[in-house]
Structures are given as structure tokens and as C-alpha cells.
N, CA, C and O atoms as CSV, one atom per row, in Angstrom:
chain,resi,resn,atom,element,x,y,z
A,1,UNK,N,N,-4.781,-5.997,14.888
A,1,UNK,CA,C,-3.391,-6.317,14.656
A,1,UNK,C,C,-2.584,-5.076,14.298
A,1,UNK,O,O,-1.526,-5.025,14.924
A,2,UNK,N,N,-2.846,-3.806,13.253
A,2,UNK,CA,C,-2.188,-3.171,13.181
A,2,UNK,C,C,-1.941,-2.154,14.452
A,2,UNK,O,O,-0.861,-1.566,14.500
A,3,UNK,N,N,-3.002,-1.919,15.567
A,3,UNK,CA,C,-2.892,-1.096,16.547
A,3,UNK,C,C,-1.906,-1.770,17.210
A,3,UNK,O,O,-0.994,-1.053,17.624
A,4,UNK,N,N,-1.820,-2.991,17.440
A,4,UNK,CA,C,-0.655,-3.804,18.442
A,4,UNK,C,C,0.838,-3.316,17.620
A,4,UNK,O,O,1.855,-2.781,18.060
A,5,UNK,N,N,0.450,-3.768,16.233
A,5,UNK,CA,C,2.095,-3.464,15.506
A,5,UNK,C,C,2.491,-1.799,15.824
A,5,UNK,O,O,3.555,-1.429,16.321
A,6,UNK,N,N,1.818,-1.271,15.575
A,6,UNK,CA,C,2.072,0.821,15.874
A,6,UNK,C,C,2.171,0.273,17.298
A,6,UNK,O,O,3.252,0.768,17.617
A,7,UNK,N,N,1.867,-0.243,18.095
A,7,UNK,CA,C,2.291,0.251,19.540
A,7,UNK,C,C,4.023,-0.704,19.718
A,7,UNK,O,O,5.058,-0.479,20.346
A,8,UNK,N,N,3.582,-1.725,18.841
A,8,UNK,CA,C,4.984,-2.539,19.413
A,8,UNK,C,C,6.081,-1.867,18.748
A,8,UNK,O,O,7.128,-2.134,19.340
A,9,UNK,N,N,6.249,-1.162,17.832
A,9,UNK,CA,C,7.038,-0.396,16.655
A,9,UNK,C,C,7.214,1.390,16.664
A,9,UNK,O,O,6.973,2.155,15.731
A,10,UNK,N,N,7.796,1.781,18.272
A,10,UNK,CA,C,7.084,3.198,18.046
A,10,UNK,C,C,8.357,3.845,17.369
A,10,UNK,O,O,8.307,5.053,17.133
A,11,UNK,N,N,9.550,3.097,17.023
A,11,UNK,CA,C,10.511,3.514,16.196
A,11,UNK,C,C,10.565,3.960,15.093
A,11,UNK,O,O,10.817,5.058,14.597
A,12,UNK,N,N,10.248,2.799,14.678
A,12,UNK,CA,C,9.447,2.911,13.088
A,12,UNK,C,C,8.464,3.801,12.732
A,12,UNK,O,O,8.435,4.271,11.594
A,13,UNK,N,N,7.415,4.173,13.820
A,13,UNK,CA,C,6.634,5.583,13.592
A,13,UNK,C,C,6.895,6.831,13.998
A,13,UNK,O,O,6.449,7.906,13.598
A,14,UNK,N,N,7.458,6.642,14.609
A,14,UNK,CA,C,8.357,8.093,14.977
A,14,UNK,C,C,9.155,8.584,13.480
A,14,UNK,O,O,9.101,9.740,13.058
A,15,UNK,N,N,9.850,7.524,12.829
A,15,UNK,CA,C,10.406,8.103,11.688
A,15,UNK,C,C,9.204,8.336,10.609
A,15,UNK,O,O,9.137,9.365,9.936
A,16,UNK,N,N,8.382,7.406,10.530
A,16,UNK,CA,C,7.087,8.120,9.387
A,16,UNK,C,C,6.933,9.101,9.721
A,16,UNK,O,O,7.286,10.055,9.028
A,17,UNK,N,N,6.221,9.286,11.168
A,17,UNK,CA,C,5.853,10.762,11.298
A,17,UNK,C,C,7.028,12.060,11.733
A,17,UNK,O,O,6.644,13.228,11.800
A,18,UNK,N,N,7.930,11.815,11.904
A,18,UNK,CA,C,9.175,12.982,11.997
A,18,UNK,C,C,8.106,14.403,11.069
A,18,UNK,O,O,7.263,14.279,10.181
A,19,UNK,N,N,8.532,15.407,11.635
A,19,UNK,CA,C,7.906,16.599,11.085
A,19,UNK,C,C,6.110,16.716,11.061
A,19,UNK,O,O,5.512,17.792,11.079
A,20,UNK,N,N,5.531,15.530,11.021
A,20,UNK,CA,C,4.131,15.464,11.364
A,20,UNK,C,C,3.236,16.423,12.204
A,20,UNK,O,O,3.238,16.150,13.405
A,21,UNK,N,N,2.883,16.915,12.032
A,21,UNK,CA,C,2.155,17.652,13.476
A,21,UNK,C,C,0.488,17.151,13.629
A,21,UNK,O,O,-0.381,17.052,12.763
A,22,UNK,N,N,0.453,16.939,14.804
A,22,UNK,CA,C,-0.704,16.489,15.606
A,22,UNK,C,C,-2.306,17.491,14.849
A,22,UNK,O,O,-2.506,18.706,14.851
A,23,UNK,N,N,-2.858,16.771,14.495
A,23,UNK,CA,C,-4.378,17.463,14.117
A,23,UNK,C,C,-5.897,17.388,15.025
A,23,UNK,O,O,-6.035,16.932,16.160
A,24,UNK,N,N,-6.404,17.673,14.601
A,24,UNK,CA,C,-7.890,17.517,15.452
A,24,UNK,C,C,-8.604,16.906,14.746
A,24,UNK,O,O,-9.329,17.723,14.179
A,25,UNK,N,N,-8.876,15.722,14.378
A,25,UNK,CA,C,-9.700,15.208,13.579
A,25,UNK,C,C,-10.257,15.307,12.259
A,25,UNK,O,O,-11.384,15.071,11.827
A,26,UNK,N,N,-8.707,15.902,11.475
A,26,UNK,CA,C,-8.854,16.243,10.064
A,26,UNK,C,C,-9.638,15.083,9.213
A,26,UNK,O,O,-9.361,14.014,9.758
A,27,UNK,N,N,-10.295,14.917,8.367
A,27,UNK,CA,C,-11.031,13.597,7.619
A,27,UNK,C,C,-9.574,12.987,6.341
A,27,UNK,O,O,-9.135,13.540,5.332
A,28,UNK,N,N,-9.313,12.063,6.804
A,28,UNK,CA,C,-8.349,11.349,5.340
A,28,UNK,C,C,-8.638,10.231,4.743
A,28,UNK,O,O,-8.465,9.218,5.421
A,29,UNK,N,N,-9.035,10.098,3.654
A,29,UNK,CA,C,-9.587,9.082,2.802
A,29,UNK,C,C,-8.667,7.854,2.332
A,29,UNK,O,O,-8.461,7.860,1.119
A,30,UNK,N,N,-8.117,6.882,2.990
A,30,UNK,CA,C,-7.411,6.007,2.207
A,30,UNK,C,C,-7.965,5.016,1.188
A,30,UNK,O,O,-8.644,4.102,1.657
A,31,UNK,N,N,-7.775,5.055,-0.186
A,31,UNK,CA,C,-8.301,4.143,-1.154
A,31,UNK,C,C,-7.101,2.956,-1.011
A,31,UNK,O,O,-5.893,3.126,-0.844
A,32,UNK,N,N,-7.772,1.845,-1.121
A,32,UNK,CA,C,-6.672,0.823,-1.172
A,32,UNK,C,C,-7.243,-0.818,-2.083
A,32,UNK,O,O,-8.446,-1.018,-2.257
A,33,UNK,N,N,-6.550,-1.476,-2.397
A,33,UNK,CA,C,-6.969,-2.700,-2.906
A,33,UNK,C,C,-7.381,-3.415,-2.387
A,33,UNK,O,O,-6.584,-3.450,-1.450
A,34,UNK,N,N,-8.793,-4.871,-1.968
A,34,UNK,CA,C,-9.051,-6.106,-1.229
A,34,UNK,C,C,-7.814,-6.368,-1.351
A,34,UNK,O,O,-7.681,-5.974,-0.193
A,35,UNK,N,N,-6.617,-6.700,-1.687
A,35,UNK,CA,C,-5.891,-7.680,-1.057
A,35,UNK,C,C,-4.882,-7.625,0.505
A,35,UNK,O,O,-4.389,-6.593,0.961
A,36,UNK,N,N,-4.807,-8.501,0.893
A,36,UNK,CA,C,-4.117,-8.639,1.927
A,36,UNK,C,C,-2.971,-7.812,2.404
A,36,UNK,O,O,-2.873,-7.188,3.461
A,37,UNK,N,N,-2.057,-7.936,1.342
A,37,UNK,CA,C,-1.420,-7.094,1.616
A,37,UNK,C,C,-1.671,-5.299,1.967
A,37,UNK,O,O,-1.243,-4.707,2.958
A,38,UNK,N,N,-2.193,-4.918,1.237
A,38,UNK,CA,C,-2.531,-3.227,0.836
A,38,UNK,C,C,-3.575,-3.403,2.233
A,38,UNK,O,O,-3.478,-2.489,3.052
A,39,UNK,N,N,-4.375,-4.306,2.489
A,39,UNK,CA,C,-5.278,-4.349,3.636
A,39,UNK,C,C,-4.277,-4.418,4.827
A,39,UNK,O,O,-4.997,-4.179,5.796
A,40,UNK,N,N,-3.227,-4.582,5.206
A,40,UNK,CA,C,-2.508,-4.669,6.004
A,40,UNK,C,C,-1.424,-3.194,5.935
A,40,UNK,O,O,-0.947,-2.603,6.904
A,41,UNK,N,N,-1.286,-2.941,4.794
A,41,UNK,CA,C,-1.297,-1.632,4.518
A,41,UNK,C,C,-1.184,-0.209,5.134
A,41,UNK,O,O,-0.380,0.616,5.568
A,42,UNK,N,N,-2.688,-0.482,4.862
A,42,UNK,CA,C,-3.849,0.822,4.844
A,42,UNK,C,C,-3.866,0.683,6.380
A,42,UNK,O,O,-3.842,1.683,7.098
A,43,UNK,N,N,-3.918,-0.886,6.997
A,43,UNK,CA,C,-4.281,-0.487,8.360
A,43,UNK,C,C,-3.826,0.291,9.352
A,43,UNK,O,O,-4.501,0.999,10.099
A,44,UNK,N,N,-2.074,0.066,9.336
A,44,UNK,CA,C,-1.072,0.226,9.949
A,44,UNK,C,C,-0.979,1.924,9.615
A,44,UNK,O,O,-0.636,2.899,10.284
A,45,UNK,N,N,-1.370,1.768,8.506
A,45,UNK,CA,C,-1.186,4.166,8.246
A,45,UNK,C,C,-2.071,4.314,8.776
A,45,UNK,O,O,-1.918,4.959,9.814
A,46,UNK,N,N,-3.162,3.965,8.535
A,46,UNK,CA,C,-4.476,4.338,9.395
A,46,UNK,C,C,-4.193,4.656,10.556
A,46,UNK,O,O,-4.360,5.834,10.870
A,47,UNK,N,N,-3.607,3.578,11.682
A,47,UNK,CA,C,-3.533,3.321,12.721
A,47,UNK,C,C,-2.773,4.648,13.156
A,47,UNK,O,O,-3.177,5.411,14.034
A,48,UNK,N,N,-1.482,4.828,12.327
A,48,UNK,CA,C,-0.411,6.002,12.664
A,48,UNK,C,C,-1.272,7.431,12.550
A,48,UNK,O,O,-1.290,8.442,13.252
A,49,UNK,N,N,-1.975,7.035,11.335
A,49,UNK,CA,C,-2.580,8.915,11.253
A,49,UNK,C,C,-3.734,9.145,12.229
A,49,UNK,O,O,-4.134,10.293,12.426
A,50,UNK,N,N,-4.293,8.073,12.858
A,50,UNK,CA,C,-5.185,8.006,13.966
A,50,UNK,C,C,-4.204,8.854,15.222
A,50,UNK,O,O,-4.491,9.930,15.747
A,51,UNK,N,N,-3.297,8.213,15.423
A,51,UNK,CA,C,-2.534,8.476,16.744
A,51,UNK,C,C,-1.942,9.920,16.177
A,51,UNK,O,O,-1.211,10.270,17.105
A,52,UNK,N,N,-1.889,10.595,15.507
A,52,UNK,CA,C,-1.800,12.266,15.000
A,52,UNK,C,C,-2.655,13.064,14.963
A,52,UNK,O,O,-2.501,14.276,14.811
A,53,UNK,N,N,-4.326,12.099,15.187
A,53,UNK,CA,C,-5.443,12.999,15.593
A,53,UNK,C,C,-6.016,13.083,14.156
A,53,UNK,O,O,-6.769,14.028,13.922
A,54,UNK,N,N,-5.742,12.199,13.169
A,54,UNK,CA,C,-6.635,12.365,11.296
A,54,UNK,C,C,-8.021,11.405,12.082
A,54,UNK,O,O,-8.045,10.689,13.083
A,55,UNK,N,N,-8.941,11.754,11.209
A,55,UNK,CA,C,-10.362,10.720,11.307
A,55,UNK,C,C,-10.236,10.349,10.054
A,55,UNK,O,O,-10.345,11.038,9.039
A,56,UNK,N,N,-9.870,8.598,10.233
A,56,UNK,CA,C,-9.407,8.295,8.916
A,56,UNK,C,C,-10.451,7.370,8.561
A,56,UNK,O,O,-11.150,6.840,9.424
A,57,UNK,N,N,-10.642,7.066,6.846
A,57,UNK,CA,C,-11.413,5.958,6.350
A,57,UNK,C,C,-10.766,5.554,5.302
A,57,UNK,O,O,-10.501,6.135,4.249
A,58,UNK,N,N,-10.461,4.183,5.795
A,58,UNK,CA,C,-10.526,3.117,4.647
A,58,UNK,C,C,-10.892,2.394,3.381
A,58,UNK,O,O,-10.998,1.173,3.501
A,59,UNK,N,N,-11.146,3.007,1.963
A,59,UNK,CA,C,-12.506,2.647,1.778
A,59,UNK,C,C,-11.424,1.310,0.333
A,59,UNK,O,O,-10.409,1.464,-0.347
A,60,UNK,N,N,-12.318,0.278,0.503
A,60,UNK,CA,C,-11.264,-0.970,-0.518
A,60,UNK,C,C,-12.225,-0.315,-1.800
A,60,UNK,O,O,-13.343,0.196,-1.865
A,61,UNK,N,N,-11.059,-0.656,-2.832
A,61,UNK,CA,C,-11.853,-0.632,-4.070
A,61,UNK,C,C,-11.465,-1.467,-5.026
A,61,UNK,O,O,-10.709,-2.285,-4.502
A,62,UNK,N,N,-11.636,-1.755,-6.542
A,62,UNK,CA,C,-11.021,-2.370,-7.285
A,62,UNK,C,C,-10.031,-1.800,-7.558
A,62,UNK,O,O,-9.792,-0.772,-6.925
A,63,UNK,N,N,-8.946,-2.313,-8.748
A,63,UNK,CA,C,-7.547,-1.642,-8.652
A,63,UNK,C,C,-7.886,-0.509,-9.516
A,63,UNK,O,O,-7.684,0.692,-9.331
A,64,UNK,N,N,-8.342,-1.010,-10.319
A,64,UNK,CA,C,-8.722,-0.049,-11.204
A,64,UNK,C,C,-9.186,1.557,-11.030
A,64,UNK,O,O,-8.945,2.520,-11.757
A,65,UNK,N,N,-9.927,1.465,-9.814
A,65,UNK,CA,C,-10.190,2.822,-9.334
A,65,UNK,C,C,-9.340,3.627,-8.515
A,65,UNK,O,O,-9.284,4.856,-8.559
A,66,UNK,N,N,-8.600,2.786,-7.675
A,66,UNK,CA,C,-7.342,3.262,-7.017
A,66,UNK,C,C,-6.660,4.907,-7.707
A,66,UNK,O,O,-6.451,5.767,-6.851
A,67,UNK,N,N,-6.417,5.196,-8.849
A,67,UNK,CA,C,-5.716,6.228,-9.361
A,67,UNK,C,C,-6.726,6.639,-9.687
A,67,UNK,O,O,-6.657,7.862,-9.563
A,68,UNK,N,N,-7.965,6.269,-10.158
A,68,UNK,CA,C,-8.817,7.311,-10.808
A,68,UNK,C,C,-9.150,8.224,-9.533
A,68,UNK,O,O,-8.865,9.413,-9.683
A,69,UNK,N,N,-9.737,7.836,-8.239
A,69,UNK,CA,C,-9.823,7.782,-7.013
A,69,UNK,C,C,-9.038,8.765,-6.497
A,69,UNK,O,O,-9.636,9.418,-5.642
A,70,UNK,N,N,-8.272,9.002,-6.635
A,70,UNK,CA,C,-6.641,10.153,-6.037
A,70,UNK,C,C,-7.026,10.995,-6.861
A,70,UNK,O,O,-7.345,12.107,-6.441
A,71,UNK,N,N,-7.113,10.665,-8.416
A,71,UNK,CA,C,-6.555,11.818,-9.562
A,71,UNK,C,C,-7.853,12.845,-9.221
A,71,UNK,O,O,-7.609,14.052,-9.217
A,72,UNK,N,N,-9.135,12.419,-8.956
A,72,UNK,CA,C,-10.317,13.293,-8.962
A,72,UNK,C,C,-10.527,13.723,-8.064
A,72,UNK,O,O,-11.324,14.658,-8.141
A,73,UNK,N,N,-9.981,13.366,-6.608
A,73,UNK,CA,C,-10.130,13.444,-5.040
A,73,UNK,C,C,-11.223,13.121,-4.510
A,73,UNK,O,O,-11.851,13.663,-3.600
A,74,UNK,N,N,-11.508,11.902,-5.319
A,74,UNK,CA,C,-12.659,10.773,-4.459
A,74,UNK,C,C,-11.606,10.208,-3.324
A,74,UNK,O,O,-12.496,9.931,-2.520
A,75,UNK,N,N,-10.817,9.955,-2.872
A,75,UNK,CA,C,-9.804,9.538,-2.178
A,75,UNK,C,C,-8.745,10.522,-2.038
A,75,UNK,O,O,-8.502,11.288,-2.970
A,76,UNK,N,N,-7.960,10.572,-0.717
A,76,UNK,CA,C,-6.752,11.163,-0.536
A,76,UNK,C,C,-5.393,10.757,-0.128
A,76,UNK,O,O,-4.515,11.418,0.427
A,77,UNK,N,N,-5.411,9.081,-0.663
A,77,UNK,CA,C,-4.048,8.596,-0.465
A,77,UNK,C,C,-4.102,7.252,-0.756
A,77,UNK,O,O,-5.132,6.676,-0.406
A,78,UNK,N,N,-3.074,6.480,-1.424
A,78,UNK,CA,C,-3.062,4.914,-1.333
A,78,UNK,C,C,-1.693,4.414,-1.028
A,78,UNK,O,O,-0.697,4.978,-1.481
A,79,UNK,N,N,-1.649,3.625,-0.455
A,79,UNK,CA,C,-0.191,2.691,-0.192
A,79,UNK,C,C,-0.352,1.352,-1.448
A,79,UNK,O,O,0.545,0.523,-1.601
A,80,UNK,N,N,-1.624,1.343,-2.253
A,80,UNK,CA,C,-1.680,0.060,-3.138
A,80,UNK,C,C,-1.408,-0.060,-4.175
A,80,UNK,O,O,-1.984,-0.871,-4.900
A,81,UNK,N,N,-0.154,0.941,-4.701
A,81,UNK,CA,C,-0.075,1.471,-6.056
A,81,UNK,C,C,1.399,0.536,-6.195
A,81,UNK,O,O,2.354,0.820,-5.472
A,82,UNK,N,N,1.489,-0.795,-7.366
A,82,UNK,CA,C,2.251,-1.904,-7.308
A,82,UNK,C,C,3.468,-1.037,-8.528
A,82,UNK,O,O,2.858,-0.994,-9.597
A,83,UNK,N,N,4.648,-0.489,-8.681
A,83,UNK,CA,C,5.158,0.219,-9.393
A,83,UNK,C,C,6.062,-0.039,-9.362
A,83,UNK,O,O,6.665,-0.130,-8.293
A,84,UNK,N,N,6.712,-0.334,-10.753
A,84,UNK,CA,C,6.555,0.134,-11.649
A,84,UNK,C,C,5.986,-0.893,-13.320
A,84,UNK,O,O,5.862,-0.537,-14.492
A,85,UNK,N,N,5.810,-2.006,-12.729
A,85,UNK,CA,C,4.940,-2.726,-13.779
A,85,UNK,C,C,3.121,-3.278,-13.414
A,85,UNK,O,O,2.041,-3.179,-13.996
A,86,UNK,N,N,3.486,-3.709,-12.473
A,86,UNK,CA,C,1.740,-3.638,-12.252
A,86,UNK,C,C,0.888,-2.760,-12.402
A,86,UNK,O,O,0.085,-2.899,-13.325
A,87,UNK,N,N,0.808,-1.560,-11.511
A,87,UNK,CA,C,0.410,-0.820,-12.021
A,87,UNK,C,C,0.647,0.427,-13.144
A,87,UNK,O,O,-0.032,1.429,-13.372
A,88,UNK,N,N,1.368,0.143,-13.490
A,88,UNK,CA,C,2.140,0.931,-14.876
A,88,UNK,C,C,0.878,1.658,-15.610
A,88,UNK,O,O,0.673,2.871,-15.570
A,89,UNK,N,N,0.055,0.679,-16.300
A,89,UNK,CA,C,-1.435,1.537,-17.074
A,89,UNK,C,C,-1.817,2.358,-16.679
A,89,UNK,O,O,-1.977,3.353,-17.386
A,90,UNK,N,N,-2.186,2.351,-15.231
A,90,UNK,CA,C,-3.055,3.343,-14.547
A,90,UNK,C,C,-2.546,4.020,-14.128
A,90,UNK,O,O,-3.269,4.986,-13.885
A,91,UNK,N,N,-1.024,4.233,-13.662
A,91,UNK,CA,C,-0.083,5.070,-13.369
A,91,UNK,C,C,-0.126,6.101,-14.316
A,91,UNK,O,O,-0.524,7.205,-13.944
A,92,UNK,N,N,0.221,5.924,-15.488
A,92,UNK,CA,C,0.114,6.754,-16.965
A,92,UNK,C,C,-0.677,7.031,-17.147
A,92,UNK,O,O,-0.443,8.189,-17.492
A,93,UNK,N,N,-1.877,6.874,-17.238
A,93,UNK,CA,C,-3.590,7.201,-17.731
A,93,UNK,C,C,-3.302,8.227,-16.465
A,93,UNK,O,O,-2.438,8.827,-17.104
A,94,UNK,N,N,-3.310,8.863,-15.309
A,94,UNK,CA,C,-3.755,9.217,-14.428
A,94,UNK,C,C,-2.460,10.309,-14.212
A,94,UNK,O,O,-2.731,11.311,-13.551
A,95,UNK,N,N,-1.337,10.199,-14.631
A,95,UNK,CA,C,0.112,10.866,-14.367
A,95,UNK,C,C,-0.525,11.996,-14.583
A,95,UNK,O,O,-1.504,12.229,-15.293
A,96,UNK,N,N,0.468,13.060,-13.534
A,96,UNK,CA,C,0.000,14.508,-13.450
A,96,UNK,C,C,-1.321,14.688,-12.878
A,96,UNK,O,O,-1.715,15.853,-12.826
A,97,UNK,N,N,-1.951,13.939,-12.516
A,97,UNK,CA,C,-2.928,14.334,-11.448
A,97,UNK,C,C,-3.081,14.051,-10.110
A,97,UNK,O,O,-4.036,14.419,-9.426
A,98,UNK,N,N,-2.010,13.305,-9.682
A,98,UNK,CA,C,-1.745,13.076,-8.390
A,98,UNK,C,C,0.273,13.244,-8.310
A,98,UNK,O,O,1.181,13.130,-9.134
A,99,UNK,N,N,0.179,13.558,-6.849
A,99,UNK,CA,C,1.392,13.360,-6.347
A,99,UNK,C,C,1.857,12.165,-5.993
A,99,UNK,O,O,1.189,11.520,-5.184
A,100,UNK,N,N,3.199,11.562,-6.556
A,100,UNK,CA,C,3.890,10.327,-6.263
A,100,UNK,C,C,5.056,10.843,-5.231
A,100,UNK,O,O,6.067,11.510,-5.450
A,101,UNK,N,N,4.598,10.356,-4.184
A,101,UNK,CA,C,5.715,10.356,-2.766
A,101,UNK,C,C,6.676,9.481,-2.576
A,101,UNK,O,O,7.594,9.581,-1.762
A,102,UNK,N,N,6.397,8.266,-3.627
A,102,UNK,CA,C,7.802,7.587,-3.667
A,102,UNK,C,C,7.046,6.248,-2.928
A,102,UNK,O,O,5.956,6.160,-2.362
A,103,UNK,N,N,8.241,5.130,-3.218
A,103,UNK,CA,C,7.911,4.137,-2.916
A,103,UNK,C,C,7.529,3.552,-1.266
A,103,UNK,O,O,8.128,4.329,-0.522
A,104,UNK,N,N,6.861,2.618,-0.501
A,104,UNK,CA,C,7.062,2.739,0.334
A,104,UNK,C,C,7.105,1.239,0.796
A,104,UNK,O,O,7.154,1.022,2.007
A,105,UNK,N,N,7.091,0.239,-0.045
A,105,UNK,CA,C,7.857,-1.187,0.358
A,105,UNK,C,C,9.207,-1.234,-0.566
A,105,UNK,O,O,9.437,-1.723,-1.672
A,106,UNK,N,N,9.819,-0.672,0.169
A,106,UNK,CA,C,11.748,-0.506,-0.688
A,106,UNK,C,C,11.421,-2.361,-0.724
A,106,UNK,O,O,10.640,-3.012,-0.030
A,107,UNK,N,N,12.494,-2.875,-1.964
A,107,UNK,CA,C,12.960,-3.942,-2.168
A,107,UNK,C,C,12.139,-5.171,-2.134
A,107,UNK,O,O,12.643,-6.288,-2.010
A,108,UNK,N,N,10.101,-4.827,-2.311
A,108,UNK,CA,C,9.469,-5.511,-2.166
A,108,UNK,C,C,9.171,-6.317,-4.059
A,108,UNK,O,O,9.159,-5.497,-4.978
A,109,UNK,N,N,9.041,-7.267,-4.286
A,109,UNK,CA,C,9.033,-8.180,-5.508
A,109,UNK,C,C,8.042,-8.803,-5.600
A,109,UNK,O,O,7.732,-9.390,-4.564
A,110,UNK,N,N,7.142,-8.977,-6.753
A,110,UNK,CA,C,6.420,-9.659,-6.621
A,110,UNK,C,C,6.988,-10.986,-7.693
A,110,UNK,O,O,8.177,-11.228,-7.899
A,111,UNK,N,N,5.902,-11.691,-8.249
A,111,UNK,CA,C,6.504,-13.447,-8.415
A,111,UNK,C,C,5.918,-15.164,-7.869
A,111,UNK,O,O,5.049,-15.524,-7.075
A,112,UNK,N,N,6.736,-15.787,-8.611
A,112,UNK,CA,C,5.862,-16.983,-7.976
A,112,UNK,C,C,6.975,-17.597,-7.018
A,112,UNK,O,O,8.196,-17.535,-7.162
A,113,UNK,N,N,6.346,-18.120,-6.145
A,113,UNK,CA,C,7.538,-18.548,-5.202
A,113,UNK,C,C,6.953,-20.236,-4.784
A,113,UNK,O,O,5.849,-20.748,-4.968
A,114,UNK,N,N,8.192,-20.782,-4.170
A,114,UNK,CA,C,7.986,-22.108,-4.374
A,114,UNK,C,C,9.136,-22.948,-3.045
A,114,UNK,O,O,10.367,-22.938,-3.059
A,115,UNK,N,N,8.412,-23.469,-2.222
A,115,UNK,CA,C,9.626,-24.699,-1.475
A,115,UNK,C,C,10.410,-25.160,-2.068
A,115,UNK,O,O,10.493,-25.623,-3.206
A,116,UNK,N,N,11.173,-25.005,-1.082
A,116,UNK,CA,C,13.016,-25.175,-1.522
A,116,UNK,C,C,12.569,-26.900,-1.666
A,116,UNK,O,O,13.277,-27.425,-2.525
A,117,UNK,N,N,11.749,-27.710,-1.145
A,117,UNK,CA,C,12.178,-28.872,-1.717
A,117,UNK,C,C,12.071,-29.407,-3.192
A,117,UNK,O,O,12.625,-30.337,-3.779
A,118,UNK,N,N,11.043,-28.359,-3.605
A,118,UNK,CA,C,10.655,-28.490,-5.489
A,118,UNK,C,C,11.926,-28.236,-6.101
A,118,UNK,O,O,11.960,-28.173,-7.330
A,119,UNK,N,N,13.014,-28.076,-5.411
A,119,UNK,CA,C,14.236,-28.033,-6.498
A,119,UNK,C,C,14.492,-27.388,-7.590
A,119,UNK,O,O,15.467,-27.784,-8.230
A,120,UNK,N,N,13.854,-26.440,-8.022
A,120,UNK,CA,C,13.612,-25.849,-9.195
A,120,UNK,C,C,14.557,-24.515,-9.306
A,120,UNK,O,O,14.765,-23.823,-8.310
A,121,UNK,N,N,15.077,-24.224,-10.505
A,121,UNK,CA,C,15.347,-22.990,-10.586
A,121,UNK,C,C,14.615,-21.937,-11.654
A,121,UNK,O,O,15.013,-20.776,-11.748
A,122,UNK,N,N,13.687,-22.368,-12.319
A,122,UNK,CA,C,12.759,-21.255,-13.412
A,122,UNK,C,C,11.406,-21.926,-13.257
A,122,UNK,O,O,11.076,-22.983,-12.719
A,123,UNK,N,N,10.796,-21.082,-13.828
A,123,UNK,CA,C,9.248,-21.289,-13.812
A,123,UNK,C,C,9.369,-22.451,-15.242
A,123,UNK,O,O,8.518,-23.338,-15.173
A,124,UNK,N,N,9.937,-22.504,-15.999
A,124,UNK,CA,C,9.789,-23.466,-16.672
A,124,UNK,C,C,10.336,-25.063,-16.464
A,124,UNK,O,O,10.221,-25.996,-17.258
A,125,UNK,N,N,11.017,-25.051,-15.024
A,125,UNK,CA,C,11.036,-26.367,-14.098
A,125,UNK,C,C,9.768,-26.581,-14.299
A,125,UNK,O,O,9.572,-27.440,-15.158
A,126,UNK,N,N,8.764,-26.097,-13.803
A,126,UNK,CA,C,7.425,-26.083,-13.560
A,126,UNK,C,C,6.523,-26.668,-14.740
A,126,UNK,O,O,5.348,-26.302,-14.764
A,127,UNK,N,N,6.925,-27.438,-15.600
A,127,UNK,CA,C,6.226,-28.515,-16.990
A,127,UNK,C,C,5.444,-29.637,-15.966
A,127,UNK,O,O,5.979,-30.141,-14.979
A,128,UNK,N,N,4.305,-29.859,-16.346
A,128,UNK,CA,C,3.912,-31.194,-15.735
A,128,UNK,C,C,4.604,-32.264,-16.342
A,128,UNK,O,O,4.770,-32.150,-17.556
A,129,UNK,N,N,5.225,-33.675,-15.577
A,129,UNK,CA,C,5.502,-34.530,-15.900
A,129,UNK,C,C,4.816,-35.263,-17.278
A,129,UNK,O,O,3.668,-35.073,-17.680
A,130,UNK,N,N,5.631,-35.973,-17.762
A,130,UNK,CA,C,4.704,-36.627,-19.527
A,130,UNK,C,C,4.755,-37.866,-18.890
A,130,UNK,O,O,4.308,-38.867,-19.450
């Protein structure tokens, strides 16, 4: 799926990679989280730094290792870093040993979400009936 999305999207990668230059099979380590998302992620960079000529690996870990992972250069990159409250702890424990490039899901939220037919406007709609 992510090779189809990089091919259907070469707009969108053209602007990631702007200034990029083509390699020979440099090795790049992406650390990333099991979840879905960050797995969908990792794929799609993967996919891009593939088509620039990186020999890339994926490797999932817990979250927890994610920054330790960068800060020591067991890993050389994550897209799974949830900021600025999720991962906040490990952000700080680890600050100054890695480079922060900035966000890269602008305007993404996390939260509980719910069908518009539940009518609700707060999580405290959400009482079980007495």
C-alpha cells in the first residue's frame, strides 16, 4: 500500500524530497511504534527514501525505546514521536541528544471520537445510564 500511495502522490514527494540527492544504498534505520498509524508511517518514508537509493529498515519497537533508540544511534529516525503531550517524558529524558525536525502530521489530534448519532458533546455525556 505505501508503494502504490508514493507512486499515486509524486507531488507530495517531490516536495519531501526537494533538495534530496539520490544515494547508493546508504543503510537508514527507521525506529517506529506497532501502531497503525506510525506503521503506515514509517512505510510511506521508507518507500520515498527507497526511491532516493537509502537501504532502509524498519525496525517496530516499544514507545519507550523510540528516543532512547535515536539518542544512542541504535536507530536513525522516527516519524512516531506523538508531541507535545504524549510523548512529552521521553522527549525530555532524551532532549539534546537527538535532532527535532519538526512536526510532520501538522494539525493531527489525538482523542476519543464518537458518531454523530451519540449526540454528545463531552466525554462526560458518556455516564452509563442509572
Amino acid at each position: 500500500m505505501a508503494k502504490k500511495w508514493v507512486e499515486e502522490h509524486p507531488d507530495a514527494v517531490s516536495k519531501w524530497t526537494k533538495g534530496v540527492d539520490d544515494v547508493d544504498g546508504v543503510e537508514i534505520e527507521l525506529v517506529s511504534t506497532p501502531w497503525d498509524s506510525e506503521r503506515s508511517s514509517s512505510s510511506v518514508v521508507a518507500e520515498v527514501l527507497k526511491s532516493k537509493g537509502f537501504d532502509v529498515t524498519v525496525t517496530p519497537v516499544d514507545v519507550a525505546v523510540v528516543f532512547k533508540a535515536i539518542a544512542n544511534g541504535d536507530g536513525d529516525a522516527t516519524l512516531a514521536a506523538w508531541m507535545p503531550v504524549t510523548h512529552k517524558e521521553f522527549y525530555e529524558k532524551y532532549e539534546g541528544q537527538f535532532e527535532d525536525l519538526g512536526e510532520n502530521l501538522k494539525g493531527a489530534k489525538i482523542g476519543l471520537a464518537v458518531p454523530k448519532y451519540m449526540d454528545i458533546d463531552s466525554i462526560e455525556d458518556l455516564k452509563p445510564a442509572e
